[in-house]
C-alpha positions in Angstrom: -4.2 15.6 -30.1 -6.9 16.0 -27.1 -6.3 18.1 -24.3 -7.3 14.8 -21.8 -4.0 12.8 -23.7 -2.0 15.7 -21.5 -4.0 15.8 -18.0 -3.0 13.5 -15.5 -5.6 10.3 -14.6 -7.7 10.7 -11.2 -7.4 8.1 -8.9 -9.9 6.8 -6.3 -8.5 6.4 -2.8 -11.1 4.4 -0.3 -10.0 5.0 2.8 -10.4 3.1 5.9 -12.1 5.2 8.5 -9.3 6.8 10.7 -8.0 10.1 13.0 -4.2 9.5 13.1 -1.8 12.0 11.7 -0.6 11.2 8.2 2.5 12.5 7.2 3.7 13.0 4.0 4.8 10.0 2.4 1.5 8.0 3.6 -1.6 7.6 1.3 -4.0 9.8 2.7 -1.8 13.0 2.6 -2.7 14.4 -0.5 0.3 15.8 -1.0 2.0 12.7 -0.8 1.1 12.0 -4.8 2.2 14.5 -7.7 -0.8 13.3 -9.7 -4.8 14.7 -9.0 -6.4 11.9 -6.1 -10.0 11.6 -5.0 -10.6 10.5 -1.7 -14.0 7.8 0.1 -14.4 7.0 3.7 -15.4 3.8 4.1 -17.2 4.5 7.3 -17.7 0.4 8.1 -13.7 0.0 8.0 -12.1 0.9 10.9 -8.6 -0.5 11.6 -9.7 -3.1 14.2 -11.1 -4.9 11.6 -9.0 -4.9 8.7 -7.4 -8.2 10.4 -10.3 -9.6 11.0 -11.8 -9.1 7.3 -13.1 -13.4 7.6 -15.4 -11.7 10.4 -16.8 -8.9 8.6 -19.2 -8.3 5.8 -17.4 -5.3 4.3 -17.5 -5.9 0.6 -20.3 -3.9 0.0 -19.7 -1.4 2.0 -16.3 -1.2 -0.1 -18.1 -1.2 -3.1 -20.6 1.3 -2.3 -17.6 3.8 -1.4 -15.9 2.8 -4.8 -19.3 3.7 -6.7 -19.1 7.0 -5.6 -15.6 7.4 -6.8 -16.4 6.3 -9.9 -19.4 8.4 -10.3 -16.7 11.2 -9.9 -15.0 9.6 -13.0 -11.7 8.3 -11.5 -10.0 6.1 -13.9 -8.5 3.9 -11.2 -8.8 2.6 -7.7 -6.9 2.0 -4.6 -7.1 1.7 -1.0 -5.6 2.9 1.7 -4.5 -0.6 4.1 -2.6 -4.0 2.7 -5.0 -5.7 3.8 -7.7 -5.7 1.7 -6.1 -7.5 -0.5 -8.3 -9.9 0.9 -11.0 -8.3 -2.0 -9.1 -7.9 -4.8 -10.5 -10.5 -6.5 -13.7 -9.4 -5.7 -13.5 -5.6 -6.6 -11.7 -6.2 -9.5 -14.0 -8.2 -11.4 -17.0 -6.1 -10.4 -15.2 -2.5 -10.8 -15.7 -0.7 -14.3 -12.1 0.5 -13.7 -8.6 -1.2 -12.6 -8.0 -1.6 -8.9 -5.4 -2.0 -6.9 -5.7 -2.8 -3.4 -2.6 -3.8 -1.9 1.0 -3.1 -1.8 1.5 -7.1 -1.5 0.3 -7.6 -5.4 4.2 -6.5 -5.8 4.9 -9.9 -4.6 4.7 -12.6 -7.4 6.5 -9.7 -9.6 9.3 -9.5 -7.2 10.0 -13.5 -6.9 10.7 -13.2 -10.9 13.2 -9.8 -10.0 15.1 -11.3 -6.9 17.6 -13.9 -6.7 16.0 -17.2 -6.0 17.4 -17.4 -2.7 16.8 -14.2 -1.3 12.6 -13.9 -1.2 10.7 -10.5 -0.5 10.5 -9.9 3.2 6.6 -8.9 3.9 6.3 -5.8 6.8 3.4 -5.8 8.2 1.0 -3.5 10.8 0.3 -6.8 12.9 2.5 -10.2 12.1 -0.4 -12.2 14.1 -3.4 -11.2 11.8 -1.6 -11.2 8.3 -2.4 -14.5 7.6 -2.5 -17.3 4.8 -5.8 -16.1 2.9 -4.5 -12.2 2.6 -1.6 -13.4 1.1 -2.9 -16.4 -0.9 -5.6 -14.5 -2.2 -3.1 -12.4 -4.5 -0.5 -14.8 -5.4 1.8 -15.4 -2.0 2.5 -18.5 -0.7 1.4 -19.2 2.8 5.0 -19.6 4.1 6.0 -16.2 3.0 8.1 -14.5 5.3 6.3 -11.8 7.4 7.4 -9.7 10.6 5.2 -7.4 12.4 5.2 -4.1 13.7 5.3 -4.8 17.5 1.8 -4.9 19.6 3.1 -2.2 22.4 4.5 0.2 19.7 3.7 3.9 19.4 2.9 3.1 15.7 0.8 0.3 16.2 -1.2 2.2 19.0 -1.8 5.6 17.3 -3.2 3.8 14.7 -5.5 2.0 16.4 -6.8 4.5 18.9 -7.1 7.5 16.4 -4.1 9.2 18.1 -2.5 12.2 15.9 0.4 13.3 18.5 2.5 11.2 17.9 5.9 12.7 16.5 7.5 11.0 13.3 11.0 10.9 14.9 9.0 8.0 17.3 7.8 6.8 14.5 11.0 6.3 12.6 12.8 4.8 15.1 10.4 2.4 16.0 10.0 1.3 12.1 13.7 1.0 11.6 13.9 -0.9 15.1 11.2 -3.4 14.1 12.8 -3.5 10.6 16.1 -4.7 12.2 14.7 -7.4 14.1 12.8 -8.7 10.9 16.4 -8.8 9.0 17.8 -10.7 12.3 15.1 -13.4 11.8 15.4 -13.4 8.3 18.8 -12.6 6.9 18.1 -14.1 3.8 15.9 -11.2 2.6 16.1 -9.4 -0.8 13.7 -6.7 0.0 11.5 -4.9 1.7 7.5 -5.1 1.0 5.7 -2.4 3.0 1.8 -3.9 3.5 1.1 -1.3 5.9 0.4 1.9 4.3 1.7 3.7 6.8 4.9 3.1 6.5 5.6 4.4 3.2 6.8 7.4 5.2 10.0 5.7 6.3 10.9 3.9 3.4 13.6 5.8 2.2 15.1 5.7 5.6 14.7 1.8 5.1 16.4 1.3 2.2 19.4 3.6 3.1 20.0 1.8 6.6 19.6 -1.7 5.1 20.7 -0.8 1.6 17.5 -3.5 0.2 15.3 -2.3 -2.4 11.7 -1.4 -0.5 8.8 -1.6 -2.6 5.5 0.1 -0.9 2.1 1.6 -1.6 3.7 4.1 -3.0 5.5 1.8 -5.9 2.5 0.4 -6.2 0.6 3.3 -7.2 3.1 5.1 -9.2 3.5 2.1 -11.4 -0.4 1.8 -12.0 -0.8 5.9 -12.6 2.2 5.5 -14.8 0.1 2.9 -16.6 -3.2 4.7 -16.6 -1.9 7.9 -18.0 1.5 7.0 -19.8 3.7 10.4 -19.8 3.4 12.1 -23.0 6.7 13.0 -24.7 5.2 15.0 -28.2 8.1 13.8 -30.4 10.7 14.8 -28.1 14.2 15.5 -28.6 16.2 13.2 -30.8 19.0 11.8 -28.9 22.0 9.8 -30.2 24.7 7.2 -28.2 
């Protein structure tokens, strides 16, 4: 056996350019992830965009960031925002290595897991931007069911203005508040799926309030380190039922 069969795989995180406080949980807290990471500022992406992706050439500058992370020899990729889902077609067929991008590529898998009648229910930074093309792009239908983060929150605005102050008891409630306004409008829901990165944080407090399965960034990622570096077991103990 080689010694790289037993080290973990490195995985390439672009990050969109931001200043708010990340708490574990979220993406870009490196101790969020029991597995070596590698981070890349995409300096072009700033959150005010990332809704807006029709309206900005950012492909490249995505790419360029990604090159360096490969240069570095990660042996996958993911970003740090839902949205750019809107380029995973594009990034994977040009990247060397897997990628990732989005939480919402959990979708299509979770229609073939959850009773017909009870569809994932999407959570999203902003409800008025996540529109048909970054879900259609992976696999979702247009009509999927999506609820927002509200516009005046303390989440929403931290985020957008760089703001690291704000407390994660705010930030709690306000998740579990918007989450119980989704489940009002949509009682019908099997599960939670987090696009926003940063609310991986809260999931756990998600899943015991509502008692649905929540799949995030974090599941997503697990899953595809699981898959780049299967664990190594060295003809482990027998076991007999």
């Amino acid at each position: 056996m080689t010694q790289s069969i037993h080290q973990p795989a490195t995985l390439g995180i672009l990050m969109v350019k931001t200043a708010f406080r990340r708490y574990q949980g979220d993406i870009g807290n490196p101790q969020t992830w029991p597995f070596p990471v590698r981070y890349q500022v995409v300096d072009e992406a700033i959150p005010q965009r990332m809704g807006h992706l029709g309206e900005h050439a950012l492909l490249e500058p995505f790419k360029r960031a990604a090159q360096i992370l490969i240069d570095h020899g990660v042996d996958g990729l993911t970003t740090s925002c839902g949205y750019l889902s809107w380029y995973q077609q594009e990034l994977a067929a040009w990247s060397p290595v897997p990628i990732v991008t989005s939480s919402l590529l959990q979708y299509v898998s979770l229609r073939q897991i959850l009773p017909a009648n009870r569809p994932p229910l999407i959570l999203t930074f902003d409800e008025s931007t996540l529109k048909a093309e970054y879900l259609t792009r992976v696999g979702i239908p247009a009509e999927a069911q999506v609820a927002g983060m509200p516009a005046d929150s303390e989440f929403v605005r931290s985020i957008r203005e760089g703001d690291s102050s704000v407390n994660w008891a705010t930030l709690a409630v306000e998740v579990l508040s918007a989450a119980t306004s989704a489940l009002q409008r949509f009682p019908n829901s099997g599960a939670l799926l987090l696009e926003c990165t940063n609310l991986a944080p809260f999931s756990a407090l998600l899943q015991a309030r509502f008692g649905l399965p929540v799949y995030d960034t974090l599941t997503l990622v697990n899953s595809f380190q699981a898959a780049l570096r299967p664990s190594h077991w060295d003809r482990g103990a027998q076991w007999t039922l």
